[in-house]
N, C-alpha and C positions, 0 to 999 in steps of 0.2 A: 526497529527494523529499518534495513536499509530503502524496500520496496513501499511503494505509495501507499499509503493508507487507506485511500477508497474504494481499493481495489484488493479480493479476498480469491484468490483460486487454490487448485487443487496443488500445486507446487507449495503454497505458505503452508495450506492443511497440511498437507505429508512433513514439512520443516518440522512444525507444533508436534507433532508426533515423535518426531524423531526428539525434539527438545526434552520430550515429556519421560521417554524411553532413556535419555543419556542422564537426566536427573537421577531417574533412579538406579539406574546403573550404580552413578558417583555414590547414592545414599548408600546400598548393600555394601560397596565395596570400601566406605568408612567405615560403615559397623563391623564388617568383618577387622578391618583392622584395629576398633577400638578405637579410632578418632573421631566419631560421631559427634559430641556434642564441642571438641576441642576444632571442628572443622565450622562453626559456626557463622562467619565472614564468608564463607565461601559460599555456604548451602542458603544464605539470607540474599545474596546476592543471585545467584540461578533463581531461586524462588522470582524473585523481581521479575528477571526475564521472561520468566517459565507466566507470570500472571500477569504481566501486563500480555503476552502473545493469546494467551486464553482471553482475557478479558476481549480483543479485537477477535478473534475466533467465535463467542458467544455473541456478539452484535455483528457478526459480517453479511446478515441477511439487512443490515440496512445499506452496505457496501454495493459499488456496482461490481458486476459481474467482469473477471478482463474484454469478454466481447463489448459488453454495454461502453467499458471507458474506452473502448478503441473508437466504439461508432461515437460515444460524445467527441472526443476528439478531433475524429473526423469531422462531423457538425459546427463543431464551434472553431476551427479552422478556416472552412470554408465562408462563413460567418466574419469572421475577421477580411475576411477578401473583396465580401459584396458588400457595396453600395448604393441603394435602393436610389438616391439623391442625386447621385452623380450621372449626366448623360452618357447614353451608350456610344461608341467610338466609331458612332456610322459614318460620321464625317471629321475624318481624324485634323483637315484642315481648318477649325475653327476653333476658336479659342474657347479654356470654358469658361462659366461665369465667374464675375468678379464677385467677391462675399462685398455685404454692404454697410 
């Protein structure tokens, strides 16, 4: 899947559904035509997709939630910004310190 992986909402759930609905679709509408087990490649290959999406579906209660990865985000953004070490710019005319 093209969307992050630590992150599980209700757009990926309805996808998986829809995934899991166009599988079966494809299977009835091989066996009606009698290409069922001659469609092999094809139905091995969706299977893939179809479990690796369920496999991340069953573990997405360890995923954050999209609000949680927006507020990590947020956090660790701002994070990258501050400087605890570095003096506050009350006096913009002085130099800062030299590392030694």
């Amino acid at each position: 899947m093209a969307e992050h992986d630590e992150v599980y909402g209700k757009e990926r759930a309805d996808r998986l559904a829809g995934m899991l609905r166009q599988l079966a679709e494809r299977i009835q509408e091989l066996d009606r035509a009698g290409a069922l087990l001659r469609s092999v490649p094809e139905l091995q290959r969706r299977l893939g997709d179809v479990r690796s999406e369920l496999f991340h579906y069953e573990v997405r209660s360890t995923y954050d939630t999209p609000e949680i990865a927006e507020s990590r985000r947020v956090v660790d953004e701002a994070q990258r910004g501050f400087h605890p070490d570095e003096p506050e710019d009350d006096e913009p005319w002085r130099r800062p310190p030299q590392a030694e």
